[in-house]
Backbone as CSV, one residue per row, in Angstrom:
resi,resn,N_x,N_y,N_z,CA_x,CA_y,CA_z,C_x,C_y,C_z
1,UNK,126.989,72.167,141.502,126.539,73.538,141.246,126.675,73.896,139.777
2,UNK,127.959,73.916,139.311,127.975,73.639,137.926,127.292,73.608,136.704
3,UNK,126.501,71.757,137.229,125.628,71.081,136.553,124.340,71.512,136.325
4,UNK,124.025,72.044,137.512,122.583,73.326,137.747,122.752,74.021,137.345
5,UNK,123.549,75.057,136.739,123.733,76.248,136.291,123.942,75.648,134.573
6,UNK,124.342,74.375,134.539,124.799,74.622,132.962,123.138,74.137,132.508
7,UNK,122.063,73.424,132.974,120.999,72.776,132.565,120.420,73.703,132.814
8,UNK,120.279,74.779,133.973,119.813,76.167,133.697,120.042,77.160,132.410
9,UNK,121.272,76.928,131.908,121.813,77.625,130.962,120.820,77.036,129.394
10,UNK,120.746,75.663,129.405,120.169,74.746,127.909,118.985,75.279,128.212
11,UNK,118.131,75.053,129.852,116.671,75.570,129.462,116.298,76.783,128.616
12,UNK,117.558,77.825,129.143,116.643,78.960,129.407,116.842,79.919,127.466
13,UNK,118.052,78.600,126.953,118.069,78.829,125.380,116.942,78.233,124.435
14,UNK,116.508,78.752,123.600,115.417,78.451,122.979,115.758,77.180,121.878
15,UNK,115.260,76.008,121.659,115.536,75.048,121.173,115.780,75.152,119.696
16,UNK,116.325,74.330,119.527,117.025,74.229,117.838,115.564,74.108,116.833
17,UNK,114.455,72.981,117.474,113.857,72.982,116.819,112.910,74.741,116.464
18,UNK,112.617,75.129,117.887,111.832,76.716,117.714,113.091,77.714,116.403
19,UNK,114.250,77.251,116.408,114.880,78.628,115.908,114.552,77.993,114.318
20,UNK,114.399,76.397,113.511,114.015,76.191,112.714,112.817,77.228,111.901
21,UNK,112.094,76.903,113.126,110.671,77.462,113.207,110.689,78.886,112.439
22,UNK,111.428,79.621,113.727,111.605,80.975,113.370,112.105,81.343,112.083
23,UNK,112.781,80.187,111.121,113.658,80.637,109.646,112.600,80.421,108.852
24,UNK,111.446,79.919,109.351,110.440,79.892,108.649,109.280,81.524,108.433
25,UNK,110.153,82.300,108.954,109.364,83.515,109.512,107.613,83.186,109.848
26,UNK,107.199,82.200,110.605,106.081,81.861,110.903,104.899,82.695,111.092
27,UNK,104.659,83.786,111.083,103.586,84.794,111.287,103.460,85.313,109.403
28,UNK,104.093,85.505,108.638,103.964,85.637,107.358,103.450,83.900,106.647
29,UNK,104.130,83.372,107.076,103.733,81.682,106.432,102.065,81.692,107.028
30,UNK,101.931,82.116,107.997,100.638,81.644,108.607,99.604,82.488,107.339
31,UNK,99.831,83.899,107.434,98.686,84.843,107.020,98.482,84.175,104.953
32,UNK,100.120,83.731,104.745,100.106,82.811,103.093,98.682,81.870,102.952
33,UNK,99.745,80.927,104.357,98.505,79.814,104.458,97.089,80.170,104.117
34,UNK,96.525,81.308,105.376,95.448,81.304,105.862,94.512,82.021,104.201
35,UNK,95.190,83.099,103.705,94.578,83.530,102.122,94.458,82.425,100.855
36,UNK,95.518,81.352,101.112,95.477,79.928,100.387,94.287,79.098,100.381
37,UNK,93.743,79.247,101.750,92.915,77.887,102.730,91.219,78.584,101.957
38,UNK,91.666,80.258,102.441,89.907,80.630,101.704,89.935,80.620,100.036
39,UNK,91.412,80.924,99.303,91.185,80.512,98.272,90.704,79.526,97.525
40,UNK,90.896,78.063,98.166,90.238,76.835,98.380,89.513,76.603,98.467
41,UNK,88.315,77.166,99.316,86.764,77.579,99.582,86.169,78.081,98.363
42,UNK,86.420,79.228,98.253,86.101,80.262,97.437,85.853,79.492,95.948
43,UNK,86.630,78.607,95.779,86.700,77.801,94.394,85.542,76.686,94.373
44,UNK,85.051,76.351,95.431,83.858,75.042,94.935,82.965,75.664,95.726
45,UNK,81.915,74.852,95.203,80.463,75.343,95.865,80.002,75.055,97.085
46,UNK,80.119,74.101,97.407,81.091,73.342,99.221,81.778,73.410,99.818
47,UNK,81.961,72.153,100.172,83.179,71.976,100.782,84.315,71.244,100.249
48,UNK,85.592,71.679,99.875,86.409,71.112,99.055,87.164,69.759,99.409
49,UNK,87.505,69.098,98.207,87.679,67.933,98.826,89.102,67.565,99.883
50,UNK,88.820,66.509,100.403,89.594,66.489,101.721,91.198,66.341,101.165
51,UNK,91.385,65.718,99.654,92.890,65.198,99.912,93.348,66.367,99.526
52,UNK,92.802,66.945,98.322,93.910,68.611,97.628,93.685,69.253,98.548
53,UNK,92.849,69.578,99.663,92.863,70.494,100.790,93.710,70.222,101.450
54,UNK,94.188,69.102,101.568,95.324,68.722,103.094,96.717,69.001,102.486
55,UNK,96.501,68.166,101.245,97.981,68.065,100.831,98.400,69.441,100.134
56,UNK,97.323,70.217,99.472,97.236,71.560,98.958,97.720,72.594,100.202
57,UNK,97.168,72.709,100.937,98.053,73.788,102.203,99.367,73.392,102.788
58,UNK,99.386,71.965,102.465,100.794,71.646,103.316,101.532,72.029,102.119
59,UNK,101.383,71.624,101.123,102.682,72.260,100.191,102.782,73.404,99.419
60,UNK,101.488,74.283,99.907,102.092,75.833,99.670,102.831,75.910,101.107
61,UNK,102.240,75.691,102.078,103.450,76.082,103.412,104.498,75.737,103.506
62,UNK,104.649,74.061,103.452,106.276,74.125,102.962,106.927,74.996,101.942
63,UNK,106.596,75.128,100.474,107.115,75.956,100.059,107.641,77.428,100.168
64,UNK,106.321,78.157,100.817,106.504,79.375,101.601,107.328,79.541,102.582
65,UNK,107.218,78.047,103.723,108.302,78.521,104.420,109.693,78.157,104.251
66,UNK,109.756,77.164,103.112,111.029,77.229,102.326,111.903,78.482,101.897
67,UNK,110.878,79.539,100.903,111.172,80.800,100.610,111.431,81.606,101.646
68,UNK,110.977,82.221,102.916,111.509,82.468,103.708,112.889,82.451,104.170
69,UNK,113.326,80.710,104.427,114.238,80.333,104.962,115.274,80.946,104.127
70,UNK,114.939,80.993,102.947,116.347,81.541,101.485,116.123,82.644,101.677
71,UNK,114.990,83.627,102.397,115.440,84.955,102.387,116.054,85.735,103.053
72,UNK,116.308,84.649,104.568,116.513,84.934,105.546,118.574,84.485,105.378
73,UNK,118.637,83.505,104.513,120.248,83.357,103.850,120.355,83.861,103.203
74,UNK,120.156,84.603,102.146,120.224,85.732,101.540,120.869,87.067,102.490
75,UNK,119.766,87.613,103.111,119.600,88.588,103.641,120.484,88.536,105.275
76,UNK,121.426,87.902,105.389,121.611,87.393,106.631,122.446,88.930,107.337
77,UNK,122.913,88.983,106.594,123.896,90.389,106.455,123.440,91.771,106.798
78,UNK,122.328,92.070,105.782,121.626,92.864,106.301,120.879,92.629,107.378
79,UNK,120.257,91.539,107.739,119.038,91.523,109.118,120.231,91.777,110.242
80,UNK,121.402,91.503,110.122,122.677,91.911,111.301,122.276,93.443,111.710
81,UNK,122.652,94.410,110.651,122.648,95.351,110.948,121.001,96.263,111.224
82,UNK,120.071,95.413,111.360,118.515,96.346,111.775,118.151,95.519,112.750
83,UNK,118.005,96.670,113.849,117.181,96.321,114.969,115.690,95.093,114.886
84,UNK,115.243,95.020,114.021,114.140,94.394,113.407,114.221,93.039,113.401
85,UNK,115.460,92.473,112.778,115.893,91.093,112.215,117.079,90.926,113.044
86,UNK,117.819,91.472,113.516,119.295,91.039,114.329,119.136,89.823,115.092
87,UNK,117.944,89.992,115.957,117.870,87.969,116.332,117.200,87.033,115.421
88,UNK,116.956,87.023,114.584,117.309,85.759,113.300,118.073,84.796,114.036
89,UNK,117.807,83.756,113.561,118.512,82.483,114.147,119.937,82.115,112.745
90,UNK,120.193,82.719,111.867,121.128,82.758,111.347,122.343,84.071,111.576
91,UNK,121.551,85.292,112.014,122.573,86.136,112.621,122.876,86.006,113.871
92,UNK,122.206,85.437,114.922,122.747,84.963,116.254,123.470,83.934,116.137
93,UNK,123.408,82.798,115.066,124.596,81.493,115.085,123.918,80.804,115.912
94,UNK,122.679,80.713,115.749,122.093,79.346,116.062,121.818,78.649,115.690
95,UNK,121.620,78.839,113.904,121.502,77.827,112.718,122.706,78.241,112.016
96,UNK,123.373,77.200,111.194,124.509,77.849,110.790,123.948,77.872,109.103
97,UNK,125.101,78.195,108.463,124.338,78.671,106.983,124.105,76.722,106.305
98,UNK,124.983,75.941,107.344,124.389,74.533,105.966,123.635,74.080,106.560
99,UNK,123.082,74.230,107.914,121.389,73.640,108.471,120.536,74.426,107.906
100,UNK,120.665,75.848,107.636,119.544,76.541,106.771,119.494,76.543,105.456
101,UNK,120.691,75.948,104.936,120.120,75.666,103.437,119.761,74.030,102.652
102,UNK,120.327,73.381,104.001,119.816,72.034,103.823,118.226,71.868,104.182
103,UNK,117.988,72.475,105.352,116.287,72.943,105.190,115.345,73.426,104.781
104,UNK,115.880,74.448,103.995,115.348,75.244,103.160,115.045,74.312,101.626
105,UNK,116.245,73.601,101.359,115.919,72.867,100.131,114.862,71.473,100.319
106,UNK,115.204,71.455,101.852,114.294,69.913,102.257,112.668,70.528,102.096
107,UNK,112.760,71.508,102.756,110.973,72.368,102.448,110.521,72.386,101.315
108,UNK,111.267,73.057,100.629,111.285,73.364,98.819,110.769,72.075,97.908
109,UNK,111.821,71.159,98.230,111.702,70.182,97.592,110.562,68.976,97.919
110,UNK,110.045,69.106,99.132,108.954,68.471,99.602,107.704,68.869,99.408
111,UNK,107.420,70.435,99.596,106.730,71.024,99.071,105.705,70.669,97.682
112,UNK,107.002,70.689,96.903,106.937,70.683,95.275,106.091,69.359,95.010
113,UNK,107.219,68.438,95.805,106.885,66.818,95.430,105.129,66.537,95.380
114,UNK,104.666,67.683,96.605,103.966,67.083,97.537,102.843,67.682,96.699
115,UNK,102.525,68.814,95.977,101.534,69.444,95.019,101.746,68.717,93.573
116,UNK,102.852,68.435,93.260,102.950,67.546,92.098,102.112,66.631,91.783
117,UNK,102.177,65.521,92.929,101.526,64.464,92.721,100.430,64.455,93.716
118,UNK,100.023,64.651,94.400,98.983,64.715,95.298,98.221,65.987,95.249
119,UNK,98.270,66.900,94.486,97.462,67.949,94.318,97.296,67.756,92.675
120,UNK,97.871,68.641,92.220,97.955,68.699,90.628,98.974,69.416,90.078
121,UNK,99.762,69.223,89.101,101.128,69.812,88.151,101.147,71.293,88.307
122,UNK,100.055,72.094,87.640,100.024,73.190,87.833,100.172,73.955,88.801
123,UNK,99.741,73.594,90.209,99.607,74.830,91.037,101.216,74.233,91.854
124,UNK,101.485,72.746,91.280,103.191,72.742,91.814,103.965,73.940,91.068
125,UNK,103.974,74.088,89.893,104.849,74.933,89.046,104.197,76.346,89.345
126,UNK,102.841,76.908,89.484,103.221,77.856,89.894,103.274,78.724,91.466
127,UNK,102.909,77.323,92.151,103.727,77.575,93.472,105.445,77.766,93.505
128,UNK,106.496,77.001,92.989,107.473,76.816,92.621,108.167,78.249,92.208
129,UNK,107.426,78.645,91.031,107.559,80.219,90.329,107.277,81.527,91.332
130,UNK,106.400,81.097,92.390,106.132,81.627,93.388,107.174,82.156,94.764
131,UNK,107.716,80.651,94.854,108.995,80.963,95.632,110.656,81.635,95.061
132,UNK,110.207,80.920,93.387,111.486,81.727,92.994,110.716,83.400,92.632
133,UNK,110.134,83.650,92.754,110.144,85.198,92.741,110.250,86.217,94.136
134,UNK,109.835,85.171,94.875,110.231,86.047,96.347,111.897,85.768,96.992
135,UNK,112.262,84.600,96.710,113.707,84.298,96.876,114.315,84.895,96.171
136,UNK,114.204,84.899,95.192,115.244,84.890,94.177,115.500,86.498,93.109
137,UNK,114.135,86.795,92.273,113.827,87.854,91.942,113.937,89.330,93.067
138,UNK,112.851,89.081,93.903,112.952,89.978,94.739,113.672,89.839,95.853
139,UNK,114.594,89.189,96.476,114.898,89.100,97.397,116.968,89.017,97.192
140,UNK,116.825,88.861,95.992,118.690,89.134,95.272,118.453,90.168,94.546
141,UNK,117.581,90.832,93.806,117.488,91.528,92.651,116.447,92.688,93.146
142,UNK,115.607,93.079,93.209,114.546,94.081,93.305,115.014,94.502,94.667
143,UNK,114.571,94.032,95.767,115.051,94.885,97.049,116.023,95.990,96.920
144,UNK,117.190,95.483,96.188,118.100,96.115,96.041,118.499,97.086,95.363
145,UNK,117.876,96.721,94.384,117.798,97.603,92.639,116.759,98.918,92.654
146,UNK,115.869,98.572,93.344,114.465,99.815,92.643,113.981,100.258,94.121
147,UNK,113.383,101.550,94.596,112.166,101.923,95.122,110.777,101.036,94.619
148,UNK,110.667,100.220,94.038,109.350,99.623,93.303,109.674,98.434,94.024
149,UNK,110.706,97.814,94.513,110.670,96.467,94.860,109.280,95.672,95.368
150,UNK,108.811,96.814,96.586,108.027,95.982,96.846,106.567,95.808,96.160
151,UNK,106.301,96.559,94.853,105.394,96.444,94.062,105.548,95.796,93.532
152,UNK,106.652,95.432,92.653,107.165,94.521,91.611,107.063,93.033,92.212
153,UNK,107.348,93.111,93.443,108.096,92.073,93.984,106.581,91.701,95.085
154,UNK,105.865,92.051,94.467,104.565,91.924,95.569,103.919,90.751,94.889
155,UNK,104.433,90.550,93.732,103.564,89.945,92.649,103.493,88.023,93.217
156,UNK,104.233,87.911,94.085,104.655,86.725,94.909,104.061,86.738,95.816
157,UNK,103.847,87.410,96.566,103.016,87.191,97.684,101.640,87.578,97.777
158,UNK,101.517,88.071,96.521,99.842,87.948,96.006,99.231,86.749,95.320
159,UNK,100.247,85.455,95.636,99.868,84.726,94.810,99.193,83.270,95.204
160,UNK,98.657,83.248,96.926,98.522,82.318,97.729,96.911,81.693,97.680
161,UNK,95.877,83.023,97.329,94.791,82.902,97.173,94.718,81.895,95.911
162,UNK,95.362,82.573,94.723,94.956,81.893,93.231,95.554,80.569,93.338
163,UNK,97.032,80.685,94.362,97.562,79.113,94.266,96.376,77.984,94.945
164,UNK,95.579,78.447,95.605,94.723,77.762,96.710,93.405,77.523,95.666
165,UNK,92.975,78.388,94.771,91.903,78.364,94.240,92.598,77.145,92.659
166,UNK,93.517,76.996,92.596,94.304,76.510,91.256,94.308,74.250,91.869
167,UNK,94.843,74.740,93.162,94.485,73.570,93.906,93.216,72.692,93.917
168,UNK,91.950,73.568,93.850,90.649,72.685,94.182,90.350,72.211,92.577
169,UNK,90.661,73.562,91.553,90.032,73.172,90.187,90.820,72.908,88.829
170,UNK,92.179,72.906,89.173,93.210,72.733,88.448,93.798,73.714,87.113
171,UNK,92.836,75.087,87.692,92.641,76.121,86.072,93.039,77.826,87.026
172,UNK,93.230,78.565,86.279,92.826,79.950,86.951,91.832,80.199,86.194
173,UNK,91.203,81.237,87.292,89.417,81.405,87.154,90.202,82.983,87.354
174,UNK,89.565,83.909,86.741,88.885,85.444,86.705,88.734,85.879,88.199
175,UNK,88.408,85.277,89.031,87.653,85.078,90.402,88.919,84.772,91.735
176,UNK,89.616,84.036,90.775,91.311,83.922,91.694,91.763,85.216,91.206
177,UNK,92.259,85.558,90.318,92.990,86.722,89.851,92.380,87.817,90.413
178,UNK,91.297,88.010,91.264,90.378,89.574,91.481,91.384,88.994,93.272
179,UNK,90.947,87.915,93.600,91.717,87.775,95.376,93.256,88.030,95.101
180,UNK,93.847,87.479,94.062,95.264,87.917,93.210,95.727,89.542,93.486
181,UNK,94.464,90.577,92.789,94.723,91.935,92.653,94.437,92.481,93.701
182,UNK,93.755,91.882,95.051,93.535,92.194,96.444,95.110,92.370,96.962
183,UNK,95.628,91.486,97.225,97.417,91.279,97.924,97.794,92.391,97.695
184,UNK,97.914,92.027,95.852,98.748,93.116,95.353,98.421,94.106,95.494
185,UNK,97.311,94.672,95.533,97.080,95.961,95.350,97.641,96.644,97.006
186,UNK,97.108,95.753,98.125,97.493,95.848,99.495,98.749,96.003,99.896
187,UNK,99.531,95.085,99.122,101.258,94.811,99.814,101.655,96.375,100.460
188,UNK,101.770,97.551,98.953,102.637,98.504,99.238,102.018,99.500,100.304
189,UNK,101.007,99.713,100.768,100.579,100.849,101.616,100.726,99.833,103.258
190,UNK,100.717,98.173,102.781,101.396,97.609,104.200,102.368,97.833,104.528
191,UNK,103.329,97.602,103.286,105.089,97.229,103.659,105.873,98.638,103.398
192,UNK,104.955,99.685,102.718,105.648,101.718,102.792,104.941,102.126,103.929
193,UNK,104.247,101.379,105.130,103.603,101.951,106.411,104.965,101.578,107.862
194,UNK,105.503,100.420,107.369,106.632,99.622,108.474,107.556,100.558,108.007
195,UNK,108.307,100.656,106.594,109.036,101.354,105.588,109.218,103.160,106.299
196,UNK,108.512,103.449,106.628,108.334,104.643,107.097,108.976,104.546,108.415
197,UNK,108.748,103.584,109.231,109.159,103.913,110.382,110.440,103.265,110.796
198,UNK,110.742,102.067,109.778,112.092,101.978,109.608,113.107,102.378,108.728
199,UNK,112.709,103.671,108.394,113.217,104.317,107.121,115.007,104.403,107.600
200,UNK,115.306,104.717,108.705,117.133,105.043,108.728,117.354,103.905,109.094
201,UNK,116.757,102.917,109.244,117.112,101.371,109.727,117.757,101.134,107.948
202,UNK,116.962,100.691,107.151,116.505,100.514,105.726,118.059,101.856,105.035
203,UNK,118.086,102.930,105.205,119.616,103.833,105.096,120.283,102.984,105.147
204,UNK,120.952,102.895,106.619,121.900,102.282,106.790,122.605,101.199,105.985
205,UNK,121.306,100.479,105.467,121.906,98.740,105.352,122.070,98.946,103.584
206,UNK,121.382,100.519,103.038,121.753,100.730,101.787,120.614,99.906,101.175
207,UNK,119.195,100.192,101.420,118.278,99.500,100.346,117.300,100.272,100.295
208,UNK,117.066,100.483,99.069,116.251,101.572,98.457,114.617,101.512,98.677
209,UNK,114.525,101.492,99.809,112.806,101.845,100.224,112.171,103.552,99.380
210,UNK,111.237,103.522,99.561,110.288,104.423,98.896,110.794,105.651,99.685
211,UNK,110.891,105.552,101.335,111.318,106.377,102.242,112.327,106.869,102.347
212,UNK,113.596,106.296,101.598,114.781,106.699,101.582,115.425,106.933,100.290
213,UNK,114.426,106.812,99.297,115.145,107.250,97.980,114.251,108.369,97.209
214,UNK,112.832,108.674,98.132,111.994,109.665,97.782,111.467,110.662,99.084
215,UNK,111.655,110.326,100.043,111.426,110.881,101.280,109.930,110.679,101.559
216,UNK,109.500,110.589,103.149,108.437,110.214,104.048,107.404,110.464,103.159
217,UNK,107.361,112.106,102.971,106.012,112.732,102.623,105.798,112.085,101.215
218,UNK,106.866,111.747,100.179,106.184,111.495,99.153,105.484,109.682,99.815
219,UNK,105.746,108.800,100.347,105.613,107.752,100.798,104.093,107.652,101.392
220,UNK,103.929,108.741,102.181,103.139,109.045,102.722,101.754,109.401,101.796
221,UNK,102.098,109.893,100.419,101.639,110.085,99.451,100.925,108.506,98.943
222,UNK,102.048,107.909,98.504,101.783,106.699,97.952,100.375,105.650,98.913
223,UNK,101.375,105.635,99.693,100.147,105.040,100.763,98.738,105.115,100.925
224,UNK,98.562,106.777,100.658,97.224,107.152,100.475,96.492,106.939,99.634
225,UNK,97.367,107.057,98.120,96.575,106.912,96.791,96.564,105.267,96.928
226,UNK,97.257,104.216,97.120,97.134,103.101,96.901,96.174,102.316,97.629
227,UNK,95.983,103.233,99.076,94.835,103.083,99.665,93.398,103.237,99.295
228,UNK,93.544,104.179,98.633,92.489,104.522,97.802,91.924,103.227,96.444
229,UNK,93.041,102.868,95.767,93.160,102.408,94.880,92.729,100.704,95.380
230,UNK,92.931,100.618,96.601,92.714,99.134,97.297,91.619,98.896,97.540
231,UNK,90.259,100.041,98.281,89.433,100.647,98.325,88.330,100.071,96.744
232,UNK,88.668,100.855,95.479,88.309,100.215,94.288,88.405,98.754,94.379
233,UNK,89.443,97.928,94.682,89.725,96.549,94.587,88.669,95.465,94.886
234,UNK,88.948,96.041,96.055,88.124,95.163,96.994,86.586,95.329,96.593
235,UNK,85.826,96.013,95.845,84.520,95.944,95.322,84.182,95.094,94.347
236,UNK,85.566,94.688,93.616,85.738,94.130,92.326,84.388,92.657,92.844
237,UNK,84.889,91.546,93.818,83.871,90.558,94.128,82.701,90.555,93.998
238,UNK,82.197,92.117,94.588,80.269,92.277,94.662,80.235,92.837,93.326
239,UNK,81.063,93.383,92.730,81.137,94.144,91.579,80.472,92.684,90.403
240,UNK,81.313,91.974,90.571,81.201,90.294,89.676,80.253,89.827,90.154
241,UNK,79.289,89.288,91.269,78.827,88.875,91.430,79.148,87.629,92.546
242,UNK,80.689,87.776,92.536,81.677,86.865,93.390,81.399,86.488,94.840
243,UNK,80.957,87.699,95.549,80.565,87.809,96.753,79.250,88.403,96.600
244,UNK,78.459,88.615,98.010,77.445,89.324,98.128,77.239,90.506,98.883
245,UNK,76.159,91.133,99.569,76.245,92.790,100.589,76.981,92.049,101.577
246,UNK,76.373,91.506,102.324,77.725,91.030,103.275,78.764,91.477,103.425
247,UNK,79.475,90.541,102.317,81.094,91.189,102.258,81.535,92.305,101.838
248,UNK,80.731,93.068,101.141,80.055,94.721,100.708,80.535,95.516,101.582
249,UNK,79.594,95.013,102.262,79.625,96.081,103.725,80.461,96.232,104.668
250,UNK,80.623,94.965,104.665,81.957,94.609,105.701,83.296,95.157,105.019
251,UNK,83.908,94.923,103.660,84.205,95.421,103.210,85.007,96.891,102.773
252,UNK,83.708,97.514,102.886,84.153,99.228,102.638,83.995,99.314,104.584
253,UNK,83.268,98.958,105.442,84.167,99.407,106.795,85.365,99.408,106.646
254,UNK,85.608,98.170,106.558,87.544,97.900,106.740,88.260,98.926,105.661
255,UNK,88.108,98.705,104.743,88.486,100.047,103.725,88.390,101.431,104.657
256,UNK,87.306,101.767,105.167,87.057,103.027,105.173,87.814,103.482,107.045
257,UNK,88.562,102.273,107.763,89.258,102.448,108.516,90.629,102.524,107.983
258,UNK,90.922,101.891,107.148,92.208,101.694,106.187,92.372,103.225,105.913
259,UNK,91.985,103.854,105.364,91.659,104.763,104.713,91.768,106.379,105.701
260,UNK,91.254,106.360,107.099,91.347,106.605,108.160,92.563,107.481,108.477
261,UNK,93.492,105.876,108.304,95.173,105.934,108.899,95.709,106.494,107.878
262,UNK,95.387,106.064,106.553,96.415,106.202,105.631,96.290,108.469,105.367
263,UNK,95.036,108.655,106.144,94.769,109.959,105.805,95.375,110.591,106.825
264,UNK,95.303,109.923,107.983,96.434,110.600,108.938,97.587,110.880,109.219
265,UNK,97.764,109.091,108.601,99.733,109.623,108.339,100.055,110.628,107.215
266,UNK,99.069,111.366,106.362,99.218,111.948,104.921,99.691,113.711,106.094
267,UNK,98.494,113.772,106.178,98.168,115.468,106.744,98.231,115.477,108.501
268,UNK,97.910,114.231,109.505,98.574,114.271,110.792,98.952,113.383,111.622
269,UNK,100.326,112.866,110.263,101.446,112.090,111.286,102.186,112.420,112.613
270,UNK,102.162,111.178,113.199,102.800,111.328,114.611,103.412,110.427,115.010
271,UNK,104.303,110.389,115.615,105.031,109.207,116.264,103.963,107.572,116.313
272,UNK,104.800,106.477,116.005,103.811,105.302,116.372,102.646,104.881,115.128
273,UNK,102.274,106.211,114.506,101.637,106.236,113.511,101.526,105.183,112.285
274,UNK,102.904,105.145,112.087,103.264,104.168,110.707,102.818,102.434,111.349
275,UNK,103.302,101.992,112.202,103.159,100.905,113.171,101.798,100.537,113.299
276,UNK,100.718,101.271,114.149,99.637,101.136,114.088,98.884,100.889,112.888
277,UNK,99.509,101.682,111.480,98.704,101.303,110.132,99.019,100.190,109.800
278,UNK,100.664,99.862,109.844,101.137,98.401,109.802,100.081,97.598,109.852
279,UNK,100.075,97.358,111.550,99.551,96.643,112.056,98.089,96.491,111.775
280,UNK,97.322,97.727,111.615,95.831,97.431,110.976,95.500,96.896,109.924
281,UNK,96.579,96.716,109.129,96.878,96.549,107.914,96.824,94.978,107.408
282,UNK,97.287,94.493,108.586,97.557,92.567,109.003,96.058,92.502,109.262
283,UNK,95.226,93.040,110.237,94.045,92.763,110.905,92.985,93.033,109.474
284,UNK,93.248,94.121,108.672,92.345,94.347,107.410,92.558,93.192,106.512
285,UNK,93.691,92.679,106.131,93.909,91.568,105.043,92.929,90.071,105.442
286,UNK,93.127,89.991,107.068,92.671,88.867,107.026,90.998,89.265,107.296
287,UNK,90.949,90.350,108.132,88.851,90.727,107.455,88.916,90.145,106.627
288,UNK,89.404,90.936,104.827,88.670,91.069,103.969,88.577,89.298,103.177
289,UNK,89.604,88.483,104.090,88.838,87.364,103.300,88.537,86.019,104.279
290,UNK,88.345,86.900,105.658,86.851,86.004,106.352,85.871,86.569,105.726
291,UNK,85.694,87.968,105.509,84.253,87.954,104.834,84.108,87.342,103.630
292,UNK,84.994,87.172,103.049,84.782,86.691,101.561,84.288,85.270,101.621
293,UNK,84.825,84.417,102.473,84.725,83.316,102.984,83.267,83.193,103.509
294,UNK,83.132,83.887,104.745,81.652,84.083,105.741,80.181,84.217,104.069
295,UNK,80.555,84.964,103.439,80.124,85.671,102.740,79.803,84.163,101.559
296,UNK,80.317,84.010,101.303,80.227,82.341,100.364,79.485,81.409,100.839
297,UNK,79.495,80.919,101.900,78.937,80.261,102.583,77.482,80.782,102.772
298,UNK,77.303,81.715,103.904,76.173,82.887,104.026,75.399,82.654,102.587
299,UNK,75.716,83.024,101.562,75.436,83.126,100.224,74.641,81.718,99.832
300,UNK,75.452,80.553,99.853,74.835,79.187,99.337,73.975,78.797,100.292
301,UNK,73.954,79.051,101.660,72.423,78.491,102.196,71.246,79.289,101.985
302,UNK,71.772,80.734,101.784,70.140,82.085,101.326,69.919,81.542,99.985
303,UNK,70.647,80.880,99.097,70.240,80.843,97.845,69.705,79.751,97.754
C-alpha cells in the first residue's frame, strides 16, 4: 500500500526536467524567439539560409532562457512573497540555487558559443549584452532603483527582432532598429497594464512600479500616451517603405483596439480591466509582426 501511494506521490509531482523548463520562464522565451525568427525573414529577400536560421534561434533562446533563469535567482526572494511567482521552482525548492545557476551558466555559455561560431561574432556579443542587461542591469539595478525600470530596462527585450535581423546579414540595418523601437515603445503600456493590477503585490515586496511610486491614475495616464505613441511606431515600416497596406491596415486595427483599452482603463476602469489589456497586449505584439512577416512575403510575389 505504501508503495502505491509513494509512486502515486512521484507521479502526481511535476518532473525535474518540466521545473527546468519553467526557470526558463517559457511563454516570454517563446514570444523572444518568435520576434527573432520574423526578424530573420524580414532581413533577406527569401528565404534565409538554413544554418544561421537554426543555429541563430537556438542561441538567442538559449541565451534568453539563460537570462531568465538569473532572474528568477536573483529575484527568488521577492517571487516568495507575490502571489504571481511564489511557485517558481526555486521558491518551492525544487531546483536548488546550484542546479539553477549551473544551468543558467550552461544556457549562457552555450548560447554564446553557439552564435559565435556558427552564426556570426556580432549578434553573439550583442546577444550576450542583451542578457547582461536584463539580468544584470535591470534585474539587480533598475527594478529596484527607478519607476522607469521598465523603460530603461525595456531596452533588452526590444532587442530580439534586430538580434534576428543581425543574424541573417551580419550588420544593423535602419529596418531592425524601427522592429527595435516597436518592443520598446510597447514594453511599458504592457508591463504598467499587469503593474496596475499587481500594484500592492509590487508594495509589499518594496519595488518601485509606476503604480506605487506615482499612483494608478497617473499610470493609467502613461499607458495611454504611450499607447498613443506606439500607435506612431508602428507606421514607421509603411512609412519607409519596409512593409506595405497590408500590414498598414492590419496594423492601425490592432493599434486602434490597443488604444480602445488603454482609453478605458484611462476614463472607465473596472475590475479585470488591467489583465485583459495585459493580455491583448501579448495577442497585439505578436499581430504586429505576423503581419510584418505575411506582409513581406505578400509583397515579393505582387512585385
Amino acid at each position: 500500500m505504501r508503495t502505491v501511494e509513494k509512486m502515486q506521490d512521484m507521479m502526481s509531482e511535476p518532473s525535474r526536467l518540466h521545473e527546468y523548463y519553467e526557470l526558463c520562464k517559457p511563454r516570454v522565451v517563446m514570444l523572444i524567439v518568435f520576434t527573432a525568427i520574423v526578424g530573420m525573414f524580414l532581413a533577406v529577400p527569401g528565404l534565409p539560409p538554413w544554418g544561421p536560421f537554426v543555429w541563430g534561434t537556438l542561441g538567442i533562446a538559449l541565451q534568453a532562457a539563460s537570462a531568465a533563469a538569473i532572474n528568477q535567482i536573483i529575484d527568488r526572494n521577492i517571487d516568495a512573497r507575490m502571489a504571481r511567482t511564489c511557485g517558481r521552482p526555486l521558491v518551492t525548492g525544487r531546483l536548488t540555487m546550484t542546479e539553477s545557476i549551473v544551468f543558467a551558466t550552461v544556457l549562457g555559455i552555450g548560447g554564446f558559443v553557439m552564435l559565435w561560431f556558427l552564426v556570426n561574432p556580432l549578434t553573439a556579443v550583442l546577444t550576450q549584452f542583451t542578457l547582461i542587461g536584463y539580468a544584470g542591469v535591470y534585474t539587480l539595478y533598475l527594478k529596484r532603483a527607478t519607476p522607469q525600470n521598465i523603460v530603461i530596462g525595456g531596452a533588452a527585450g526590444a532587442a530580439p527582432p534586430l538580434l534576428g535581423w543581425v543574424a541573417m546579414t551580419g550588420e544593423v540595418h535602419a529596418h531592425a532598429l524601427i522592429l527595435f523601437a516597436i518592443i520598446f515603445i510597447w514594453t511599458p503600456p504592457h508591463f504598467w497594464a499587469l503593474a496596475i493590477e499587481r500594484r500592492d503585490e509590487y508594495a509589499k515586496v518594496d519595488i518601485p512600479m509606476l503604480p506605487v511610486t506615482h499612483g494608478i491614475e497617473y499610470t493609467r495616464t502613461q499607458v495611454l500616451l504611450y499607447t498613443i505613441l506606439l500607435t506612431l511606431v508602428t507606421v514607421m515600416p509603411f512609412a519607409t517603405a519596409m512593409s506595405g497596406w497590408l500590414y498598414l491596415v492590419g496594423a492601425l486595427l490592432l493599434d486602434a483596439v490597443f488604444l480602445v483599452y488603454a482609453i478605458r482603463m484611462k476614463w472607465w476602469p473596472r475590475p479585470g480591466l488591467p489583465m485583459k489589456t495585459f493580455g491583448y497586449s501579448i495577442v497585439y505584439l505578436m499581430g504586429i509582426f505576423t503581419l510584418l512577416l505575411v506582409d513581406h512575403y505578400v509583397g515579393a510575389l505582387l512585385g
